[in-house]
MMTF fields as JSON, N, C-alpha, C and O atoms, coordinates in Angstrom:
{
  "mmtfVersion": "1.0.0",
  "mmtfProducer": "UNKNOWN",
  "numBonds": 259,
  "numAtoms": 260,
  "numGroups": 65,
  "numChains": 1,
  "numModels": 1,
  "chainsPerModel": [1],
  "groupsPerChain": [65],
  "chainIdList": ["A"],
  "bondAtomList": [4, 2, 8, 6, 12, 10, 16, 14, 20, 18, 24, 22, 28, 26, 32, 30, 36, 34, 40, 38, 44, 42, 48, 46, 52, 50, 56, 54, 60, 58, 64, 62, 68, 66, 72, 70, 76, 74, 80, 78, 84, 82, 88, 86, 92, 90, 96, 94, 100, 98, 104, 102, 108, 106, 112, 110, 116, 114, 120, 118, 124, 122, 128, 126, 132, 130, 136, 134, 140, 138, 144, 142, 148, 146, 152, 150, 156, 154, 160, 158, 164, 162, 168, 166, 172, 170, 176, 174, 180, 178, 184, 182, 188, 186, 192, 190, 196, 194, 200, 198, 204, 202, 208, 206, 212, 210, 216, 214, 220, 218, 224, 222, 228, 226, 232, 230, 236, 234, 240, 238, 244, 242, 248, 246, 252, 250, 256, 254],
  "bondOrderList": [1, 1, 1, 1, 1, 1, 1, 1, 1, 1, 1, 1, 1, 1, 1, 1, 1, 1, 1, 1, 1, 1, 1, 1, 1, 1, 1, 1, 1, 1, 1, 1, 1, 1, 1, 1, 1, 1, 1, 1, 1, 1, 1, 1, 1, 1, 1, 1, 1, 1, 1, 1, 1, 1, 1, 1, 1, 1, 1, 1, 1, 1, 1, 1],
  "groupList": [{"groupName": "UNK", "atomNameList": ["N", "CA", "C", "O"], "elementList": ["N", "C", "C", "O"], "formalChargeList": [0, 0, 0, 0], "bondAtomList": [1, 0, 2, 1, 3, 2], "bondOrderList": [1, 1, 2], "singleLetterCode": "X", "chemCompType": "L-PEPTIDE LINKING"}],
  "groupTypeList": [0, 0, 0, 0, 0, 0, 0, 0, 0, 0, 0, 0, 0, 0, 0, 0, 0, 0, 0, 0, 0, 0, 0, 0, 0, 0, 0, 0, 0, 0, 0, 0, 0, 0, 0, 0, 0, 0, 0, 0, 0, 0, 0, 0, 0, 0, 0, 0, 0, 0, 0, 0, 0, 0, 0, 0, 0, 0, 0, 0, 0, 0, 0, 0, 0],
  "groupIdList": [1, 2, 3, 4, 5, 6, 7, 8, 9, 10, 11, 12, 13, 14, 15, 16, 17, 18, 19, 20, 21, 22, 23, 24, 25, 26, 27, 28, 29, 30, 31, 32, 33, 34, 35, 36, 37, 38, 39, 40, 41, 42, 43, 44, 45, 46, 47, 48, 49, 50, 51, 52, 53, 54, 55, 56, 57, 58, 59, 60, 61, 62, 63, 64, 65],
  "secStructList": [7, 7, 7, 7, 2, 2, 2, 2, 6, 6, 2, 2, 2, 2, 2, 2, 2, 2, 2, 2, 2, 7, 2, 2, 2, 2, 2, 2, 2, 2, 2, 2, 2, 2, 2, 2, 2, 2, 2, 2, 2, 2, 2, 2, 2, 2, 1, 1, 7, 2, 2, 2, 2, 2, 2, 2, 2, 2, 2, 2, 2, 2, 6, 6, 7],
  "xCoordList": [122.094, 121.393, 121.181, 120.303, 122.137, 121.814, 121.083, 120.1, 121.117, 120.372, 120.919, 122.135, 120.724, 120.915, 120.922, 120.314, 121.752, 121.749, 120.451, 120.301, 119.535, 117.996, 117.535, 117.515, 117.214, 116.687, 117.161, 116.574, 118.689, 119.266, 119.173, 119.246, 118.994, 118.155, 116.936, 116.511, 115.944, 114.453, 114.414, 113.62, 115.229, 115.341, 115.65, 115.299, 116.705, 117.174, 116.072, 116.048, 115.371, 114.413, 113.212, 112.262, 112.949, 112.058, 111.862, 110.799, 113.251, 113.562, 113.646, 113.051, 114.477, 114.016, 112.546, 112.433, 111.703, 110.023, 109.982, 110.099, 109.801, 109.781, 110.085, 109.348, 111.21, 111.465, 111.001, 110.522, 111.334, 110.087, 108.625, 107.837, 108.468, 106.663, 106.437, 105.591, 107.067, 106.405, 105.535, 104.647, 106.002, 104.928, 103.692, 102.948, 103.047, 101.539, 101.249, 100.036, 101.555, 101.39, 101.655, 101.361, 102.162, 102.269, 101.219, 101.094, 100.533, 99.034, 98.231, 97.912, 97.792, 97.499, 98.346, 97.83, 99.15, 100.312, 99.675, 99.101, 99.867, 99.963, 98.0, 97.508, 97.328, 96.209, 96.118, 95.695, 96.599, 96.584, 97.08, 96.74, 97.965, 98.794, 97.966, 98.224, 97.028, 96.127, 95.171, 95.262, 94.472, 94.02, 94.101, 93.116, 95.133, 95.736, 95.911, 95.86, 96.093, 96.235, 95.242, 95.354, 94.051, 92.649, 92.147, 91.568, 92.505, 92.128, 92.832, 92.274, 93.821, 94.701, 94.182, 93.848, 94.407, 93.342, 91.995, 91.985, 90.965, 90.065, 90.182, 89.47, 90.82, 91.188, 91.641, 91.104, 92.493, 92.887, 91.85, 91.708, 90.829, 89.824, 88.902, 88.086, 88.431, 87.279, 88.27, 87.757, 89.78, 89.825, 90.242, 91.164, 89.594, 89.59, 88.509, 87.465, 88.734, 87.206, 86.554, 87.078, 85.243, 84.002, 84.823, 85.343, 85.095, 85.587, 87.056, 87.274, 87.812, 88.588, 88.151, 88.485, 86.946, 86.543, 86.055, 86.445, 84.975, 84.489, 85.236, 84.688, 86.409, 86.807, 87.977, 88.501, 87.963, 88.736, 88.051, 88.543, 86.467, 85.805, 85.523, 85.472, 85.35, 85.464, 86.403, 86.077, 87.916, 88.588, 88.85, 89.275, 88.61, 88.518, 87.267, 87.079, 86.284, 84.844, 86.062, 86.885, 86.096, 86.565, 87.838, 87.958, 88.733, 89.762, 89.249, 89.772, 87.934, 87.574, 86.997, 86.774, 86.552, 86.018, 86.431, 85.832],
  "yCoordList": [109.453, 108.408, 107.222, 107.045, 106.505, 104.777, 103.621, 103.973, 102.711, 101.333, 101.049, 101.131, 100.783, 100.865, 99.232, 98.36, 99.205, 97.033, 96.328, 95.182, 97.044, 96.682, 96.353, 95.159, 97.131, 97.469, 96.005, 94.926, 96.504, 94.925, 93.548, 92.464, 93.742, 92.04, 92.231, 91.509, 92.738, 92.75, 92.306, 91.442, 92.88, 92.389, 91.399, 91.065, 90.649, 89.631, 88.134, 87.152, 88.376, 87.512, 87.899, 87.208, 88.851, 88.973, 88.215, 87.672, 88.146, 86.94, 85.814, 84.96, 85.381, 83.947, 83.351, 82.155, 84.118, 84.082, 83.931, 82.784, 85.14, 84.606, 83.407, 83.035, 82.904, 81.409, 80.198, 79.24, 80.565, 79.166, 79.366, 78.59, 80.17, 80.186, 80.118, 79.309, 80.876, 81.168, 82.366, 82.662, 83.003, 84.391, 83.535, 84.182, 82.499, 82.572, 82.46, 82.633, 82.159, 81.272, 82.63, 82.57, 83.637, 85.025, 85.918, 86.479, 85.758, 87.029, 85.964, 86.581, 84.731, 83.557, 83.547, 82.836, 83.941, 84.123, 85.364, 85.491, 86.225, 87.433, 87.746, 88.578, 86.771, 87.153, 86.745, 87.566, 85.219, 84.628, 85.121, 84.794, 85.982, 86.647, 87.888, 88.523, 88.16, 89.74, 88.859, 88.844, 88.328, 87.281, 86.972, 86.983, 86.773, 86.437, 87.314, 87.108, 88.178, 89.805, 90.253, 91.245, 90.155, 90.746, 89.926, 90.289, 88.504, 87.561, 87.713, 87.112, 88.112, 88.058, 89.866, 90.261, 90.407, 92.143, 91.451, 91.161, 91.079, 90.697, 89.857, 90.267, 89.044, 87.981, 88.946, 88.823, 89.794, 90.95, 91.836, 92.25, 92.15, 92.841, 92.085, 92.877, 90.767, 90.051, 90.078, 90.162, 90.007, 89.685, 90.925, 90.929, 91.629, 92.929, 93.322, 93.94, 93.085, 93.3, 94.933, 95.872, 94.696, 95.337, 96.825, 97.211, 97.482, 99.179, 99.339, 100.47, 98.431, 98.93, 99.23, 100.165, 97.893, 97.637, 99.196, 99.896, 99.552, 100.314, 101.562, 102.338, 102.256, 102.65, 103.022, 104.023, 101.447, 101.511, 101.522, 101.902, 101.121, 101.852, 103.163, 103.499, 103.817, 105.226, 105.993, 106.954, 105.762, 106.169, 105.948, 106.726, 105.044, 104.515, 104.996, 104.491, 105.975, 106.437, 107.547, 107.425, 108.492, 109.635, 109.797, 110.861, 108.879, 108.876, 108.941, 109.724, 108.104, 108.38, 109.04, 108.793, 110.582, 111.542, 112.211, 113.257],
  "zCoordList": [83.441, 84.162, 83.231, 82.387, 83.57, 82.761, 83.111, 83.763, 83.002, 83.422, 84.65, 84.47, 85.709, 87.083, 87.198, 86.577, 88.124, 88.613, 88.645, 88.221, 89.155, 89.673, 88.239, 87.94, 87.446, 86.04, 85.503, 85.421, 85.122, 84.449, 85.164, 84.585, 86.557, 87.277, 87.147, 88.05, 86.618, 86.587, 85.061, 84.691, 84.256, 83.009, 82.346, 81.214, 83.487, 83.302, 83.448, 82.707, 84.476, 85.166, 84.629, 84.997, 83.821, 82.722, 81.656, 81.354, 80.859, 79.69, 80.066, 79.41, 81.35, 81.623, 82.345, 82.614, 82.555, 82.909, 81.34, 80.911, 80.28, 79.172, 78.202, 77.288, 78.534, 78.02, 78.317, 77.712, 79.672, 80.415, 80.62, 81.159, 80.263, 80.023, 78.842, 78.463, 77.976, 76.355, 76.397, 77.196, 75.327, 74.981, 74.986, 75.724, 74.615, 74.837, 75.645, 75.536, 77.075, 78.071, 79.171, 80.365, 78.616, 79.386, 80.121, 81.21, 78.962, 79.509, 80.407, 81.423, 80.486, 81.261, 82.504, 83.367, 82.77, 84.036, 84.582, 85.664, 83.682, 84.587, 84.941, 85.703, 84.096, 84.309, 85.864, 86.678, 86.331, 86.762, 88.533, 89.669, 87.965, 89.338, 89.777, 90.799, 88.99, 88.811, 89.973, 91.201, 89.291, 89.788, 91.517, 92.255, 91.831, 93.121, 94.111, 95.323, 93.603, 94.398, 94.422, 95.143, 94.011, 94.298, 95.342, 96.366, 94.876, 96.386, 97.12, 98.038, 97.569, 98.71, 99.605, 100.722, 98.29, 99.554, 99.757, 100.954, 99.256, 99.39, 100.946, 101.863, 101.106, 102.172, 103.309, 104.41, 103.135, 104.401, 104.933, 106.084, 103.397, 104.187, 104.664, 105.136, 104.876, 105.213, 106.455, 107.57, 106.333, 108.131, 109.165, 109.98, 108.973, 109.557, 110.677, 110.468, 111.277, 112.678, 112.117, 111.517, 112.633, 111.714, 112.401, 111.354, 113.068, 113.408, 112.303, 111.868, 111.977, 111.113, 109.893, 109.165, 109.616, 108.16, 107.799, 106.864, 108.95, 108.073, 108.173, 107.389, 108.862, 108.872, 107.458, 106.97, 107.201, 105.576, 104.782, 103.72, 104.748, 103.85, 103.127, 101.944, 104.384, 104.495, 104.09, 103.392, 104.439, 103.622, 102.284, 101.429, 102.231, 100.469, 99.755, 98.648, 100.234, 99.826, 99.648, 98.74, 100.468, 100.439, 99.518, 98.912, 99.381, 98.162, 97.108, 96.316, 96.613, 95.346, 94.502, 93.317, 95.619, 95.38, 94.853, 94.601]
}
């Protein structure tokens, strides 16, 4: 089992994210995208009418048990 097509295009578009950003300018990106994805679930669950919400609450209580 070798490096698969996927792998070497994820890798590829890895180093060029790397060049045009710059290693310092990296952890600021990705903080940035962390960032974005907490607001964006955040945003799906505020728009959830109150019987789903708490319904996904609940399951998410019980997963973390």
């Amino acid at each position: 089992m070798g490096i698969g097509k996927i792998e070497i295009i994820l890798l590829i578009v890895l180093v060029i994210i790397l060049l045009f950003v710059g290693a310092k300018k990296l952890p600021e990106l990705a903080r940035g995208v962390g960032q974005s994805a907490k607001e964006l679930k955040k945003g799906f669950s505020e728009g959830l009418p109150e019987d789903e919400d708490k319904t996904a609450k609940k399951s998410s209580a019980t997963k973390k048990k």
